[in-house]
N, C-alpha and C positions, 0 to 999 in steps of 0.2 A: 799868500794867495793859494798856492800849492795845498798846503793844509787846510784852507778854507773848505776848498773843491771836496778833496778827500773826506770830509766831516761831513759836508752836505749828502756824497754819493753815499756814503755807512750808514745815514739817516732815511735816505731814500727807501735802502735795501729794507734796513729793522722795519721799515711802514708796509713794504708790501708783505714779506712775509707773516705780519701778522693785521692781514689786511680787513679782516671780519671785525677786527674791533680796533675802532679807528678816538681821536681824541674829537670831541665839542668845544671847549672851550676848558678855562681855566678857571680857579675860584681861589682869590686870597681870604686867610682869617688867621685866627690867634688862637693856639689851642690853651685850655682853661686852664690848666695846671701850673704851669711854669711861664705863661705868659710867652711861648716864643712861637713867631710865626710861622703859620703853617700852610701848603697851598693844596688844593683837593682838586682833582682834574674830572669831569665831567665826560666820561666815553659813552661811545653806542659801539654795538654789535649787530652787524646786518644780518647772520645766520638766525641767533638768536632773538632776534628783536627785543634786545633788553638795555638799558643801560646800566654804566656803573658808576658809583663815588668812587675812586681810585685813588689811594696814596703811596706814600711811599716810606722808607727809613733807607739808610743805609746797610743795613742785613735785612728788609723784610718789606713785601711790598701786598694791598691788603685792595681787594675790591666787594665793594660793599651792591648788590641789584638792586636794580628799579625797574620792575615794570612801567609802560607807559601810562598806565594810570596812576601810580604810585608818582611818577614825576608829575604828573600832573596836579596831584596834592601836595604837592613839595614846592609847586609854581603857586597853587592857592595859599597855602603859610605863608609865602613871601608878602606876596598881596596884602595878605592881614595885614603883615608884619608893617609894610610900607602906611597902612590906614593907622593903625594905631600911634605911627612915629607923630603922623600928622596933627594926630589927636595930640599925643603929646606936648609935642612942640608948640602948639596953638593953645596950650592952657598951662602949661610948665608943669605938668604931672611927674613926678618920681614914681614910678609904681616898677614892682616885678610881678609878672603875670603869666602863667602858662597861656598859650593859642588855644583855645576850645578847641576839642577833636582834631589835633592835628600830631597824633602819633603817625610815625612812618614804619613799619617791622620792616626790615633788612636780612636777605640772608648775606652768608659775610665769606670770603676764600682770603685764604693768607697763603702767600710761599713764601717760607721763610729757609736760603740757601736753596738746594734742592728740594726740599719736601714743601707738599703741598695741604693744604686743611681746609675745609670744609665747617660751618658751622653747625652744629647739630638741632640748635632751634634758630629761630628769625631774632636777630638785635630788635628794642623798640627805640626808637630816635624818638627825644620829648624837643619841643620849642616853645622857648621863654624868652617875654617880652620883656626888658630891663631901660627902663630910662631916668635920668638922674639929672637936675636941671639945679644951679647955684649959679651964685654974682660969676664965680671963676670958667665955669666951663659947660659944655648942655650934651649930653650924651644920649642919644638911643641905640639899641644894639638889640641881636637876635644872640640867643644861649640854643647852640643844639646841642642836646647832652644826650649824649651816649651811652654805651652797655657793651659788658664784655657776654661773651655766651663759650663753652665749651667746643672742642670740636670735634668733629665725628672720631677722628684718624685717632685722639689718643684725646685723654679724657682731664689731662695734667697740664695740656695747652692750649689757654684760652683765644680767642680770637676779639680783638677789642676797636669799635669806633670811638675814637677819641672825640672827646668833647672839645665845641669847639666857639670860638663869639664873632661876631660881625657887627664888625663899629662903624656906626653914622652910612658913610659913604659905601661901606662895605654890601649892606644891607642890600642898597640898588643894581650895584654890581653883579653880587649873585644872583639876584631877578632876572638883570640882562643875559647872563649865564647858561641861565635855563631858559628863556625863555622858546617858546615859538618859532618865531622867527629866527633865531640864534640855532638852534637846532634843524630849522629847514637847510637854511644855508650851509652849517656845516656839512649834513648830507648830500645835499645837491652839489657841492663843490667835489667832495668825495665819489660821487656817481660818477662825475663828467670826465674827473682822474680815470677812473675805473675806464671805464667805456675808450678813454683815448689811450690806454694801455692795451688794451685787446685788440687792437686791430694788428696789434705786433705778434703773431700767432706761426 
């Protein structure tokens, strides 16, 4: 229990100190390459009014912007994403398809140890419609495939979004993710914290 407490209170602290950019929500998927799962965390920034794709490794941790409008095309792809499952589903369609006009440009910061990088042009994120229907199994998924770009800091290390897939159930989840409503509430929970910490002055 003793080290319950103590984890909880280390956690507490890590959140206010870096209070301007607080977590939304979570997102599971599977990055394309080797097939092992990957999870991308969904933050905002209240100074900045930006959000980020956030990941992580074990030596290197990568945040990829989003403007509010840019999330806002990134909630629109999903939506495609969800119409076209439906299509699918409802006619047993196999197709791979890119989303019409549903590039995302990213710029991208990496800290990897102490050094920190900068991407020197914007990632473009593509999204591919993949669905695949036999007697065994019925699949639809999203492909966001990604782009490495160079960084400003040194010219020899790239800065890269991993490509990544979201299967069936996956799909709606990260709808839910982003959406709206998901986003209000994380802030508004965020505010109220905020606000009931200040009166401790």
């Amino acid at each position: 229990m003793r080290k319950k407490i103590c984890c909880f209170i280390c956690f507490f602290i890590v959140t206010i100190c870096f209070a301007d950019e607080y977590v939304i929500s979570k997102i599971e998927c599977v990055e394309t390459q080797n097939l092992y799962d990957r999870e991308l965390t969904l933050k905002y920034d209240d100074e900045d009014n930006v959000f980020y794709l956030f990941r992580s490794t074990y030596s290197r941790s990568y945040w990829f912007t989003l403007n509010p409008s840019k999330l806002e095309q990134l909630r629109q792809n999903l939506i495609k994403t969800q119409e076209w499952g439906k299509l699918a589903k409802d006619n047993k369609s196999s197709i791979k398809k890119e989303i019409p006009n549903s590039v995302i440009k990213v710029s991208g910061t990496m800290k990897s140890g102490n050094d920190w990088y900068t991407t020197y042009k914007d990632i473009p994120l593509k999204f591919f419609f993949v669905s695949s229907f036999s007697d065994d199994f019925e699949i639809v998924s999203l492909m966001l495939v990604g782009d490495e770009q160079e960084s400003k800091q040194n010219q020899f290390i790239d800065i890269e979004f991993e490509s990544v897939l979201f299967l069936n159930s996956e799909i709606d989840d990260f709808a839910n993710a982003i959406s709206k409503e998901t986003v209000d509430n994380a802030i508004k929970k965020h505010t109220e914290e905020k606000q009931a910490a200040d009166i401790f002055k």
